[in-house]
C-alpha positions as CSV (number, residue, x, y, z in Angstrom):
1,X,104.7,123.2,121.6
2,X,107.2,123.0,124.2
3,X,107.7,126.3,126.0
4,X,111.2,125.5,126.9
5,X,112.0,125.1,123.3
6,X,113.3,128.2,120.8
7,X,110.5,129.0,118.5
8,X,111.1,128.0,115.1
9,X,111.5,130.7,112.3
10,X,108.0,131.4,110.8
11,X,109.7,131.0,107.5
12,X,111.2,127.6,108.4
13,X,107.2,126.6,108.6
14,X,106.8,128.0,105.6
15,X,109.5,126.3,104.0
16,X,107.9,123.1,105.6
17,X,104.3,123.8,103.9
18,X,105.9,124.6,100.6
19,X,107.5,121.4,101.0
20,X,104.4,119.6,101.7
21,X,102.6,120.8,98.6
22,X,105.6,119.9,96.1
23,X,106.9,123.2,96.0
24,X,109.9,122.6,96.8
25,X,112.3,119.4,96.6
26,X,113.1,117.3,99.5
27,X,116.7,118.3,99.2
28,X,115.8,121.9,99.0
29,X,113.7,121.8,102.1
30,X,116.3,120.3,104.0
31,X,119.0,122.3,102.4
32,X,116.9,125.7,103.0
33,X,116.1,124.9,106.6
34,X,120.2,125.5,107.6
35,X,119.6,129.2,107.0
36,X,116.9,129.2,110.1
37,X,119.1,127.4,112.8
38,X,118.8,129.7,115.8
39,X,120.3,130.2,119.0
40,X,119.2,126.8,120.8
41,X,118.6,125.1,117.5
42,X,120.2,123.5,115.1
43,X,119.2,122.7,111.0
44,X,118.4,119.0,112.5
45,X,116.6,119.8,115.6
46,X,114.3,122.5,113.2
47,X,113.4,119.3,110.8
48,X,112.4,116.8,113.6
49,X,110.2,120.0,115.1
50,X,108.1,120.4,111.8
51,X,107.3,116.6,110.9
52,X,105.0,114.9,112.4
53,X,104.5,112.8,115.3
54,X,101.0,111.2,115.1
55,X,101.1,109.5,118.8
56,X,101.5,113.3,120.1
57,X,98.2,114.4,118.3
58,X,96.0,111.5,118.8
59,X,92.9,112.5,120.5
60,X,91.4,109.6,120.2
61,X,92.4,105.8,121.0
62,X,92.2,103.1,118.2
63,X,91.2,101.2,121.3
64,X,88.5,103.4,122.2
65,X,85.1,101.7,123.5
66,X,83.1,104.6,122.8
67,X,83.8,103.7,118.8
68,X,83.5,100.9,116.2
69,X,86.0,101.0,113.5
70,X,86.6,98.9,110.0
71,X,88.7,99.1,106.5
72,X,86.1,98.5,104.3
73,X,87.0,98.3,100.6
74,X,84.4,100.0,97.9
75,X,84.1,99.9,93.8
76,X,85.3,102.4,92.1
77,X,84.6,102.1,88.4
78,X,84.6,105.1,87.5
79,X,88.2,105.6,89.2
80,X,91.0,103.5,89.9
81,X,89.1,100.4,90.1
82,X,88.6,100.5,94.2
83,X,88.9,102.3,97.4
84,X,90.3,101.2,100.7
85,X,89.2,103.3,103.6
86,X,88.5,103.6,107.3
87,X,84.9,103.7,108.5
88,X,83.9,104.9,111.7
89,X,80.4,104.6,113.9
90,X,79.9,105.6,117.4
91,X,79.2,102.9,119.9
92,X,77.5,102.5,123.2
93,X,79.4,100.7,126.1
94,X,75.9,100.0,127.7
95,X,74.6,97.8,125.3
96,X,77.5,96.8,123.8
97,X,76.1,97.4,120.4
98,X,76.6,100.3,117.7
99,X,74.4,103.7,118.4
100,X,71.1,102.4,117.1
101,X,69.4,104.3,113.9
102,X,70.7,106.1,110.8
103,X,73.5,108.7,111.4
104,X,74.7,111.6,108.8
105,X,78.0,110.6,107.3
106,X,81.1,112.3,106.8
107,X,84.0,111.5,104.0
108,X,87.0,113.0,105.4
109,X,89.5,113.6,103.2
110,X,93.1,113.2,104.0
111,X,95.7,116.0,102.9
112,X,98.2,115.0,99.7
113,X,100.4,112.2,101.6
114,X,97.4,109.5,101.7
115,X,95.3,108.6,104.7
116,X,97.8,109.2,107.2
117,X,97.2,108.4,111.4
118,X,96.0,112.3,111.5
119,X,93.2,111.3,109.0
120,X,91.9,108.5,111.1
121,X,91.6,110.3,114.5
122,X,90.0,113.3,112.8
123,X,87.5,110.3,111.5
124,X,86.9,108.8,115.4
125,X,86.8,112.6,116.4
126,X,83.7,112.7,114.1
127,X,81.8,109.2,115.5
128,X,82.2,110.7,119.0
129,X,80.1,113.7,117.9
130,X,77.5,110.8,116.5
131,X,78.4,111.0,113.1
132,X,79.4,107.7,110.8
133,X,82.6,109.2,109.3
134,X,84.7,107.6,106.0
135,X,88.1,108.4,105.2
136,X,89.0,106.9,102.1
137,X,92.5,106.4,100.9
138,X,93.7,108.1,98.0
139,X,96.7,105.7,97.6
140,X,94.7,102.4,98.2
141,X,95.8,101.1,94.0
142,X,99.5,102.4,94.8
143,X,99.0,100.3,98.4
144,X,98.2,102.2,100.7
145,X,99.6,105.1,102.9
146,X,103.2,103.9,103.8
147,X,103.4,104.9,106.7
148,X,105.6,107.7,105.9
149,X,104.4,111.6,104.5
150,X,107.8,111.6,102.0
151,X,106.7,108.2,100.8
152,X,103.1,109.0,100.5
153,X,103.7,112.3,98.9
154,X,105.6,110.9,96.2
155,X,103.1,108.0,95.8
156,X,100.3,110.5,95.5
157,X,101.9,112.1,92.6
158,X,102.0,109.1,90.3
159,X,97.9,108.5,90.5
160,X,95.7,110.1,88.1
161,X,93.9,113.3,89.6
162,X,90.9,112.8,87.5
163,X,90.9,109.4,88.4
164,X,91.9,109.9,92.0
165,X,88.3,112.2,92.2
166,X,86.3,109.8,90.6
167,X,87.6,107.3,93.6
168,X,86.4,110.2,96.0
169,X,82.9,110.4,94.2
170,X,82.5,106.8,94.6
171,X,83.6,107.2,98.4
172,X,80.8,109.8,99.4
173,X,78.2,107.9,97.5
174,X,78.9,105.0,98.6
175,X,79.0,106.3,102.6
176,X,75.3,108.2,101.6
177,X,73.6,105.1,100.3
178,X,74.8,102.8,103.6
179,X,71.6,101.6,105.3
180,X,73.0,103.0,108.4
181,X,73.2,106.4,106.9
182,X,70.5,108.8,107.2
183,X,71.1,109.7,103.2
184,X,72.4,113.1,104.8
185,X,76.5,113.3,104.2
186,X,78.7,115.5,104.6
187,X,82.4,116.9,103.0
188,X,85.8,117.9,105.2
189,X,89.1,117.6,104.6
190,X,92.7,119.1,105.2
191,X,94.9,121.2,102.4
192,X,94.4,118.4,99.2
193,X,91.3,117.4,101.3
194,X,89.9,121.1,101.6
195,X,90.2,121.4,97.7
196,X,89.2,118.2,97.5
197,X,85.8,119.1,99.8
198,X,85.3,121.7,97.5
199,X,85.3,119.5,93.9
200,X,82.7,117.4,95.8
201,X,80.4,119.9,96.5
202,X,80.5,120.9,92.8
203,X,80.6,117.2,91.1
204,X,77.5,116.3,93.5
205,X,75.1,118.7,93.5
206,X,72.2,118.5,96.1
207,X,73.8,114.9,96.4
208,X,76.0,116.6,99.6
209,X,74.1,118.7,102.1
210,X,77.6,120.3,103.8
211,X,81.4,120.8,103.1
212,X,83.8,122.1,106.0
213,X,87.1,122.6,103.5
214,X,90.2,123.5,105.5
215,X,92.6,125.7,104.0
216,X,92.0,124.0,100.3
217,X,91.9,125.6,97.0
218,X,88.6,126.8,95.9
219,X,86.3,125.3,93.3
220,X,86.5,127.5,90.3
221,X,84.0,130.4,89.6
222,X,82.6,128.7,87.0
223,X,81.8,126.1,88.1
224,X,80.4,127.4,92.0
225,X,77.0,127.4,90.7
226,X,76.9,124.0,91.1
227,X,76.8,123.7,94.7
228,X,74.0,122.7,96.7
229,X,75.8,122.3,100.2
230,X,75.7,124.2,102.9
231,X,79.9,125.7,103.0
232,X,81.9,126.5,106.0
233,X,85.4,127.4,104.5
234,X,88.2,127.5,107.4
235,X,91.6,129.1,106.0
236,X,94.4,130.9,108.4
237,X,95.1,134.4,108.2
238,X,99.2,133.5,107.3
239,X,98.2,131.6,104.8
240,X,98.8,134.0,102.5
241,X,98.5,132.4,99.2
242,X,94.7,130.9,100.0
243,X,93.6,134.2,101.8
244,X,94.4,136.3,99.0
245,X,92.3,134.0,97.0
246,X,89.3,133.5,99.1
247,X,87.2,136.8,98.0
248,X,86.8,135.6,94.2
249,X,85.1,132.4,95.5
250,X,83.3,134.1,98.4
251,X,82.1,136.6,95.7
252,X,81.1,134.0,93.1
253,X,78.8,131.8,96.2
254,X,77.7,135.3,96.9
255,X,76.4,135.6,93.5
256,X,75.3,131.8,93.0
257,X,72.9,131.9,95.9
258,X,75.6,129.3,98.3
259,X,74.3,129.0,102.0
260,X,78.2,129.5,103.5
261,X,80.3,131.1,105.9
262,X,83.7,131.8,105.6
263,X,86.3,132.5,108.7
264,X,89.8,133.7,108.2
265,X,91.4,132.8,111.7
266,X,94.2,135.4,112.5
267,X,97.4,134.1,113.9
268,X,97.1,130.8,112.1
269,X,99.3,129.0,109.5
270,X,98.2,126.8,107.0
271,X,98.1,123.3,108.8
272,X,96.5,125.3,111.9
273,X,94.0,122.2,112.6
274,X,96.8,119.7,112.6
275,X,98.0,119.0,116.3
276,X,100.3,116.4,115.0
277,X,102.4,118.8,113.1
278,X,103.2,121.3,116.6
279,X,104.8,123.7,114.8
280,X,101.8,124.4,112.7
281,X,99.0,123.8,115.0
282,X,97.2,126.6,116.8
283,X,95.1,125.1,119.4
284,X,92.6,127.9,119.8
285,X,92.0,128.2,116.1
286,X,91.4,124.4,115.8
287,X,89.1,123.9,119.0
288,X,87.4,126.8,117.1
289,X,87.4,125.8,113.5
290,X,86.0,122.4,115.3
291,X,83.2,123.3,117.0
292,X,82.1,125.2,114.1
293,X,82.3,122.2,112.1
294,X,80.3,119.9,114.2
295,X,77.5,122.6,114.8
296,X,77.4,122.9,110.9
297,X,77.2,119.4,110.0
298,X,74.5,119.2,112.9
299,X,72.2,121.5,111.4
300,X,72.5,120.2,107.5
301,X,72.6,116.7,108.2
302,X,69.9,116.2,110.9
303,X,66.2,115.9,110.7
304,X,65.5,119.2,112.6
305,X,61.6,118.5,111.9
């Protein structure tokens, strides 16, 4: 964030996330931002603060040598009929060739606006830390992320959720049964993504050896004894809503015999890993939330004989 600029209101980002998640209209979100225009700021400069500019967050060229990326289109029968998404693999400069051998996989799983530029750089984050990631698109039948959150959001609410997880199955199984996976995968994803982390984990058993949800809504207590994965649940402190219901689902893996961790990161919002949303992003929390991540996919996902 620019410290030369006013902060915006906490409850303007708020406002935003409620947005975000359908909470609130379109015209409501813009109508309820007027009433946080500050000294410095106006109702116009607060809404260009809080959307999201995905060349400021990349962290990771398109173009980058150290990577090898494809859209690779997958069956879904189960689902919609298909799934588009982006696969990532590491790849060495010196030999000009992809990293040699089987690597765990990762699905990562977009938030509720379809597999947005944020999506794919958190993907080529992933191959740099020599893992093969896949983040499939939720909006592939409906075609395709836009290109716009608005857009997407109200594309993603005409697909089928029962559907739209059956397309998700299909995604990880399909990433764990790659010859150049190591049959180890792995689960992470952002708001619908962290829920979304979380359903997996149930629906496939011993099938996923790791979830990283961030800030997503848990599985249901009934249903927790189902997981086999190792679970590293990331939510922010200020996110009120999740935090107040993280201690029935910590409980209920308590009880179920999960292998987790759970970190409630103070000073963070909901959104807190997203550096292309500034207002949201808390760059300690996320370098944080990260390196957790990788060192947790690292020891589930690897042959540590």
């Amino acid at each position: 964030m620019d410290p030369q600029r006013p902060k915006i209101p906490a409850e303007a980002v708020d406002l935003y996330t409620q947005f975000i998640h359908g909470d609130v209209s379109r015209r409501d979100f813009l109508s309820g931002v007027k009433r946080f225009a500050a000294v410095g700021l106006t109702a116009t400069a607060i809404v260009e603060a809080l959307m999201p500019d995905y060349a400021r967050g990349q962290q990771v060229s398109r173009e980058d040598e150290r990577i090898r990326a494809s859209y690779e289109t997958l069956p879904s029968p189960d689902g919609n009929g298909y799934i588009r998404g982006y696969l990532v693999r590491p790849f060495s400069a010196d030999s000009r060739t992809e990293t040699p051998g089987q690597l765990p996989g990762v699905t990562v799983i977009h938030e509720n606006r379809g597999l947005n530029p944020h999506t794919e750089d958190v993907a080529r984050r992933f191959a740099l830390a020599n893992f093969m990631a896949f983040a499939p698109d939720a909006l592939t039948t409906v075609g395709g992320y836009p290109g716009d959150d608005y857009q997407g959001g109200q594309l993603f609410n005409t697909i089928d959720r029962d559907k739209m997880t059956a397309d998700f199955v299909a995604a990880a199984r399909w990433l764990k049964a790659r010859p150049d996976c190591n049959g180890r995968i792995a689960a992470t994803g952002f708001c619908f993504g962290g829920g979304m982390s979380n359903t997996l984990a149930v629906l496939l058993g011993d099938e996923l050896a790791a979830a990283a949800p961030f800030y997503g809504g848990a599985a249901a207590a009934a249903d927790v004894s189902k997981i086999r994965a190792a679970m590293l649940i990331h939510h922010g402190a200020l996110d009120t809503r999740l935090v107040a219901a993280y201690p029935e689902y910590e409980a209920a893996m308590q009880a179920s015999g999960v292998t987790f961790e759970g970190h409630i990161y103070p000073d963070s919002v909901h959104g807190f890993f997203n550096d292309a949303t500034p207002e949201r992003y808390n760059q300690a929390t996320a370098e944080e939330a990260w390196t957790r991540t990788i060192a947790w996919f690292n020891r589930y996902t690897r042959d540590t004989a």
